[in-house]
C-alpha positions, 0 to 999 in steps of 0.5 A: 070566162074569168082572165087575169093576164100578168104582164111586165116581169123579167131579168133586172139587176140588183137594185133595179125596178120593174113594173108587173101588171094584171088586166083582168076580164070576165068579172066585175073588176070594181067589185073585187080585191086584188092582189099580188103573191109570188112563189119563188123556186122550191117555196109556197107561194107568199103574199106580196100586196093587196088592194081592196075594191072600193075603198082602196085599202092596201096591205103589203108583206114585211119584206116589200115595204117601202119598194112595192106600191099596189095600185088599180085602175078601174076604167082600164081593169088592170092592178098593178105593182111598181117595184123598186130596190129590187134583191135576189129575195125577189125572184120569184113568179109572181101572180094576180089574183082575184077576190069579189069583195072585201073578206077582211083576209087579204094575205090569204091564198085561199081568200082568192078565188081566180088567179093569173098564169104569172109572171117571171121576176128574176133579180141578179147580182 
């Protein structure tokens, strides 16, 4: 059975930090691009970052540029996603997901074929 626990959200201040986490079990992690989406209340759920399997690849949305970094941990199966200069455009839940293999659309929802429960990220001001 296939998990992907997201880990690390919470209440921040504007122009704080958090650190989100994703342990992923029940599949071949190495074998998988990973990636980051967020929906924020009364939204669709939007890209956030994406990371590619073997080659380490990253992609990231406009708006995270420069304040998010994706990154992998294949030993310890788990993504993460540090996040700096954190705004009130940034609340929202955020969620892992996983896809086996590289399909060249790693902004896609439907790319994905398992996701994790998520996790709050709340921004005040």
């Amino acid at each position: 059975q296939v998990q992907l626990v997201e880990s690390g959200g919470g209440l921040v201040q504007t122009g704080g930090s958090l650190r989100l986490s994703c342990a992923a079990s029940g599949l071949s992690f190495s074998m998988c691009s990973m990636g980051w989406f967020r929906q924020a209340p009364g939204k669709e759920r939007e890209f956030v970052a994406a990371i590619s399997s073997y080659d380490r690849m990253t992609y990231y949305a406009e708006s995270v540029k420069g304040r998010f970094a994706i990154s992998r941990d294949n030993a310890k199966r788990t993504v993460s996603l540090p996040m700096n200069s954190l705004n009130s455009e940034d609340t929202a839940v955020y969620f892992c997901a996983a896809h086996y293999g590289n399909s060249g659309r790693p902004t896609l929802l439907t790319t994905y074929d398992y996701w994790g429960q998520g996790t709050q990220v709340t921004v005040s001001s």
